[in-house]
C-alpha positions as CSV (number, residue, x, y, z in Angstrom):
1,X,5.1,119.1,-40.9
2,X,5.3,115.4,-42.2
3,X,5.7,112.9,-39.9
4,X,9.4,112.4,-40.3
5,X,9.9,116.3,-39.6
6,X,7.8,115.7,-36.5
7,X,9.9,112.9,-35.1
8,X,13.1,114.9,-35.4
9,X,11.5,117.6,-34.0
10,X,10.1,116.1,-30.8
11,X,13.9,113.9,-30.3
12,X,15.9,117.1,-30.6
13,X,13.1,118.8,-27.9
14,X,13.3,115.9,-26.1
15,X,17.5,115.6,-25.7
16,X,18.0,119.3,-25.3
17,X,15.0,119.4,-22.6
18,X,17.6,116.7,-20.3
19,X,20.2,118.7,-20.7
20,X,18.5,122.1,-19.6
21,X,17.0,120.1,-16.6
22,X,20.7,118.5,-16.2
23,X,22.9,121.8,-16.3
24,X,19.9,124.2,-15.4
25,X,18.3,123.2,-12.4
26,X,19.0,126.1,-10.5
27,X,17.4,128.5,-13.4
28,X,13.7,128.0,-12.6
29,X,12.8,130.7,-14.7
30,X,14.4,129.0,-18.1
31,X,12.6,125.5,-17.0
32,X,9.3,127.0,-16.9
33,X,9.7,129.0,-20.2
34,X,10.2,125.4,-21.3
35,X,7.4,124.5,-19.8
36,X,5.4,126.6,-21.1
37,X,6.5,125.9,-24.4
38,X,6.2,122.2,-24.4
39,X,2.6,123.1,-22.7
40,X,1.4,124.4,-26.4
41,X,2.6,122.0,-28.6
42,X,0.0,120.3,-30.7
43,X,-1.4,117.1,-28.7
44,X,0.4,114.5,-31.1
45,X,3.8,116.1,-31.0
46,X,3.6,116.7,-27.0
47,X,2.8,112.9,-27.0
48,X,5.8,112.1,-29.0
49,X,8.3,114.5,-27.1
50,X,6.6,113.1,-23.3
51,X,7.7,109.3,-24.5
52,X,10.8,110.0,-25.7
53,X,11.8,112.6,-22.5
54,X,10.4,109.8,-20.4
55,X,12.4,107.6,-22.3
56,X,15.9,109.8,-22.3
57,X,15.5,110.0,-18.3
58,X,14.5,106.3,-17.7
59,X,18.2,105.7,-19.3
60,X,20.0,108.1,-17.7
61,X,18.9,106.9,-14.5
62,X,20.2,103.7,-15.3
């Protein structure tokens, strides 16, 4: 995956993550299948995805 591929990757995760958490709170068994998943991702692309979630929520909250 080049870098590029990687960064579009972890912003689509990212957005789609919000939204899940957003309209899916009540589903505890889709968040942690999500969970789970983000849980395996190679250590660079978690990183990227963990900024730019933390990054989607700080705004939101704003």
């Amino acid at each position: 995956m080049t870098e590029q591929e990687a960064d579009e990757f972890t912003t689509a995760l990212s957005e789609r993550y919000v939204e899940i958490q957003k309209y899916n709170s009540h589903n505890k068994e889709l968040l942690n299948t999500w969970n789970d998943a983000i849980d395996t991702l190679p250590p660079d692309i978690k990183h990227n995805f963990v900024e730019k979630y933390n990054r989607l929520t700080r705004e939101s909250s704003s």
